[in-house]
C-alpha positions as CSV (number, residue, x, y, z in Angstrom):
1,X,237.9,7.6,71.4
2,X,235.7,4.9,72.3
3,X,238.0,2.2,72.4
4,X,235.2,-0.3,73.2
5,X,232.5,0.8,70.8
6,X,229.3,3.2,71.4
7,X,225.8,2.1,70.8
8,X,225.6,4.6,68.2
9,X,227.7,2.9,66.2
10,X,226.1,0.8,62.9
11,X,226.8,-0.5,59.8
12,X,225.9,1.6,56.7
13,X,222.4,0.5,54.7
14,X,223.7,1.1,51.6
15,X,223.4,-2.3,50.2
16,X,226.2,-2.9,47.1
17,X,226.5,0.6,46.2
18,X,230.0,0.7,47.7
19,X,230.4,-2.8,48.2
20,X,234.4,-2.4,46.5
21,X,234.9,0.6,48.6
22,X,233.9,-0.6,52.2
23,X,235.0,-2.8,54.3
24,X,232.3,-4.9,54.9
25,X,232.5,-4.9,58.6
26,X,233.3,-1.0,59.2
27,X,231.0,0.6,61.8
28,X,230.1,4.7,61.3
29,X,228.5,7.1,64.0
30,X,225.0,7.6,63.8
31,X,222.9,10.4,64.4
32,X,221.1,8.6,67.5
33,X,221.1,4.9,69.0
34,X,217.4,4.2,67.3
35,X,219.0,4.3,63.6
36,X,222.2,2.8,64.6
37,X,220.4,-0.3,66.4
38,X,218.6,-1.0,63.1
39,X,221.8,-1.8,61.1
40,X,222.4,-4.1,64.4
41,X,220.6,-7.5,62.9
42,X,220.5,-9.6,59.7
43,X,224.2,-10.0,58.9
44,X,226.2,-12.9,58.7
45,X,229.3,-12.9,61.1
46,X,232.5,-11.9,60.4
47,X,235.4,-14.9,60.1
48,X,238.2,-14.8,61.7
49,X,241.5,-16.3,60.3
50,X,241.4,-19.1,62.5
51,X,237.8,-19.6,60.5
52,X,235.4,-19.1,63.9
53,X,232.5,-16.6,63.5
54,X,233.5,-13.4,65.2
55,X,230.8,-11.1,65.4
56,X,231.8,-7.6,64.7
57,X,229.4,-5.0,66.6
58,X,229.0,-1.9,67.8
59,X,230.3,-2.4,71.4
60,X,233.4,-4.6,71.5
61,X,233.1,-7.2,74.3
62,X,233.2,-11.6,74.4
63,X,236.3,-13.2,73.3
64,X,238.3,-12.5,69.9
65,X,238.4,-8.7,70.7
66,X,242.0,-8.4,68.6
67,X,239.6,-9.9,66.0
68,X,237.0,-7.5,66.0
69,X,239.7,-4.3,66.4
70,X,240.2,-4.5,62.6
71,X,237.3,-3.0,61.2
72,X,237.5,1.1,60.9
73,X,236.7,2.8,63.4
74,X,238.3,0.6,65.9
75,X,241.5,0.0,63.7
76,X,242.1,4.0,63.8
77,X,241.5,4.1,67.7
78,X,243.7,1.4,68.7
79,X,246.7,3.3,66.3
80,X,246.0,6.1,68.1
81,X,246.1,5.0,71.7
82,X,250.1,3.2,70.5
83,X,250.7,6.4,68.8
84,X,249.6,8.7,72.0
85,X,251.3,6.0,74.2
86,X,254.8,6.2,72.7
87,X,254.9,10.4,72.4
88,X,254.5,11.0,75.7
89,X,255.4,9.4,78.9
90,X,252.9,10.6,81.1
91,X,249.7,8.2,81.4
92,X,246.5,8.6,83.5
93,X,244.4,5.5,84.3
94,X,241.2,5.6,86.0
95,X,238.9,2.8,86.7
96,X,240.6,-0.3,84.7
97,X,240.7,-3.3,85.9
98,X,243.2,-4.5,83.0
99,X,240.9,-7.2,82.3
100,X,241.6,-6.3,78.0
101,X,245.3,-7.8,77.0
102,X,245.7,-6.4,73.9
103,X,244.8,-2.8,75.8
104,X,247.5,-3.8,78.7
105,X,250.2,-4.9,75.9
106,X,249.9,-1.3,74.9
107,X,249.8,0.9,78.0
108,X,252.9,-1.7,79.2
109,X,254.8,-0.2,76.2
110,X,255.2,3.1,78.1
111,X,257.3,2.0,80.9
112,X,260.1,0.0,78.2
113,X,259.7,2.8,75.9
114,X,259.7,6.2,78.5
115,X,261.9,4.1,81.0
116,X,263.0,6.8,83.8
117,X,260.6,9.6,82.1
118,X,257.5,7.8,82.7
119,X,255.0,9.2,84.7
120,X,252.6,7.1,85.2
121,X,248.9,7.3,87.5
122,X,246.6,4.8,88.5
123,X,243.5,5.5,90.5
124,X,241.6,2.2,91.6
125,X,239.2,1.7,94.8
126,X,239.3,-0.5,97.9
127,X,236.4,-0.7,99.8
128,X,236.8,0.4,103.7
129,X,237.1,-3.2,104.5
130,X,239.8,-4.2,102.0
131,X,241.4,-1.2,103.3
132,X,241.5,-2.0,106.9
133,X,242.7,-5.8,105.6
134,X,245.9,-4.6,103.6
135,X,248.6,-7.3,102.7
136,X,252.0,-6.6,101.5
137,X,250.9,-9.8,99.9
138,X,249.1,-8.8,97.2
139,X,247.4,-12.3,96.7
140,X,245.9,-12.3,99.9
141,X,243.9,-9.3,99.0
142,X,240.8,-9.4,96.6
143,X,240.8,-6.6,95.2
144,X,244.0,-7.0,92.7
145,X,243.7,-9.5,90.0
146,X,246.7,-10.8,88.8
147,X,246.3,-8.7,85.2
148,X,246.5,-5.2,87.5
149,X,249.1,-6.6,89.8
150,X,251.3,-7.3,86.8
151,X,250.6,-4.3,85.2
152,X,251.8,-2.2,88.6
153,X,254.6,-4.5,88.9
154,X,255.6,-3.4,85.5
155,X,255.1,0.1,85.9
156,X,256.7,-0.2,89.4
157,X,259.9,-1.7,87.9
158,X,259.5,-4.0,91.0
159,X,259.3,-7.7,91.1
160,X,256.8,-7.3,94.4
161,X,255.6,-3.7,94.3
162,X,253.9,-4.6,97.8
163,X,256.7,-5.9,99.4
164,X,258.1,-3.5,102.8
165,X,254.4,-1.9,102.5
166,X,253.0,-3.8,106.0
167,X,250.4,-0.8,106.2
168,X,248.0,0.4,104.3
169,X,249.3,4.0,102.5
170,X,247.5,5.8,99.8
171,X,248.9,6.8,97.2
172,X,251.0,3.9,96.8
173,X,254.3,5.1,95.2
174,X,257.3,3.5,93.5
175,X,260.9,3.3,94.4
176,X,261.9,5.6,92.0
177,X,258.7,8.0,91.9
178,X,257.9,7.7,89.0
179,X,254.1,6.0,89.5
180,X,251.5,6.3,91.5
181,X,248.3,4.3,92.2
182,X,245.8,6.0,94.2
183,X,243.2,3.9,96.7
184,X,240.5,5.3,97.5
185,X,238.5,6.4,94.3
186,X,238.4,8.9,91.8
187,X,236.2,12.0,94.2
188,X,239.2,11.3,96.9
189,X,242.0,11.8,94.4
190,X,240.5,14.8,92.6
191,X,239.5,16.6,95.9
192,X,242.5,15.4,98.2
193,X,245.3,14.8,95.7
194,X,244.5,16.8,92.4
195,X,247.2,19.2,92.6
196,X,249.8,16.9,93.3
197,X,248.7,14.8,90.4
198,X,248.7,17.3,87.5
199,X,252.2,18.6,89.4
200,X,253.1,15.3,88.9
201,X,251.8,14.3,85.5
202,X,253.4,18.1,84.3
203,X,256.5,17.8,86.0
């Protein structure tokens, strides 16, 4: 699903043929990203209920993004990711910064919902430098923004999920085992750690 749009994503030229059967703003996949592009331009923006323009594209990005999730497909995706999220416990992130709220509200929903059944894996990268570095206080490192460290504290069930770490220790694990966030990039945790992730995740 591509929860944040695809460039081959436009809006149908079909003028009012169906103008009371489409939503004005609904976005469909098109064969390649030339014919998509040309639906791009020449439309008025969307308004939002608090009566700012929003403009409803094919990539979703800029402020107002719980706006611009309404229109079909992006409605359909974000059911889907709530629905995946609340049948089954086990979630694999890779590469998110958790800079998206209205993503994070969602993927947060796992650890009240799944509570001791949640497994949970996040694989992020510190640079060799940020690695030698290591804080148990998370603040005093750069790599963490305060939307990830919130999001781990969550997961971790742990009001400091750094605290008693004084060394650096990849993966990082929770008290009660039931997440773990991974250091050192995607390549290490595939070739170093891949077996004990899907025996995780599967467990």
């Amino acid at each position: 699903m591509h929860l944040h749009g695809s460039i081959r994503y436009g809006h149908p030229n079909l003028g009012n043929r169906f103008i009371f059967e489409d939503q004005r703003d609904d976005l469909y996949l098109f064969d390649t990203y030339q014919n998509a592009s040309s639906t791009w331009f020449g439309r008025s923006g969307a308004t939002a209920q608090s009566h700012d323009e929003t403009l409803i594209g094919p990539i979703i990005t800029g402020l107002r993004k719980t706006d611009k999730l309404l229109p079909f497909p992006y409605s359909t995706y974000y059911y889907q990711v709530q629905k995946s999220l609340m049948e089954s416990p086990r979630l694999l992130i890779i590469g998110y910064s958790f800079g998206d709220y209205h993503i994070n509200s969602l993927l947060e929903r796992i650890i009240n919902h799944h509570g001791r059944d949640r497994k949970v894996v996040v694989i992020t990268y510190l640079t060799y430098q940020q690695r030698d570095d290591w804080c148990p206080d998370a603040s005093a490192m750069d790599w963490i923004g305060n939307e990830m460290f919130s999001f781990i504290a969550k997961a971790f069930i742990e009001n400091n999920p750094f605290h008693g770490r004084n060394s650096y220790q990849n993966p990082l694990i929770s008290n009660d085992q039931c997440v773990r966030v991974y250091l050192e990039g995607v390549q290490d945790a595939f070739q170093n750690h891949g077996t004990d992730i899907l025996n995780f995740l599967t467990s």
